[in-house]
C-alpha positions in Angstrom: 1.5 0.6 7.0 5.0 -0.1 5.9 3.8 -3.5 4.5 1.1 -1.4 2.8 3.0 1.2 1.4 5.8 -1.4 -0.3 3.4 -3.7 -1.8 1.6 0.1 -3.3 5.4 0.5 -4.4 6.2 -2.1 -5.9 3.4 -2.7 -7.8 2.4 0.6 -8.7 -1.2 -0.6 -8.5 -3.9 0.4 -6.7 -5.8 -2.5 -6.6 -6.4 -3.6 -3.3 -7.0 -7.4 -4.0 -3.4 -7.4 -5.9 -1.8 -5.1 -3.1 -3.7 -8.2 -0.9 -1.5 -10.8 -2.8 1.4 -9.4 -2.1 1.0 -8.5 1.4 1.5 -11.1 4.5 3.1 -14.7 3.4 1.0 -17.8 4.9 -1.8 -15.5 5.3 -5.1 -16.0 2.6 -5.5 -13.1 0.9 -8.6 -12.6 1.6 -7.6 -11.9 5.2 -4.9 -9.6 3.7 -7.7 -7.8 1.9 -10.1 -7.1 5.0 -7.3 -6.0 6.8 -6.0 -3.1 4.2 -10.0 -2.3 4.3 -10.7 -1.8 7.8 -7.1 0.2 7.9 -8.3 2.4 5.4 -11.7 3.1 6.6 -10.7 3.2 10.2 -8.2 6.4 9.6 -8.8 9.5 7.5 -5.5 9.8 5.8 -4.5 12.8 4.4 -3.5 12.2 0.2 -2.0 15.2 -0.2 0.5 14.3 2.7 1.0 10.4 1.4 1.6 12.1 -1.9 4.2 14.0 -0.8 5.7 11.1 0.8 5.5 8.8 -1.7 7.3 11.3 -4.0 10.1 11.6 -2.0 10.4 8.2 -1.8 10.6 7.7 -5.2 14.2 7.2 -7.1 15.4 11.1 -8.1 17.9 10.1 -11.3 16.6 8.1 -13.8 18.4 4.4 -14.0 
């Protein structure tokens, strides 16, 4: 999840083939890829909640 959540971060994508890429070094992407999928479908996560958290996770000042 942690690896998840940086990749998300630092690419400010959504894209779960380029979150994929990022993921996991030595490991094909396409491995990456199934992975994140079977997380995702395998767990009802609450949006609202990972919102929240990825708000507050965010810088608060401007650079």
């Amino acid at each position: 999840m942690a690896r998840f959540t940086s990749a998300l971060l630092k690419l400010r994508a959504s894209n779960l083939r380029e979150i994929a890429a990022q993921e996991k070094a030595g490991v094909k992407e396409n491995s990456n890829y199934r992975q994140i999928r079977r997380f995702l479908s395998d767990y009802d996560v609450g949006f609202a909640a990972l919102g929240r958290l990825l708000i507050r996770l965010l810088p608060q000042k401007p650079p």
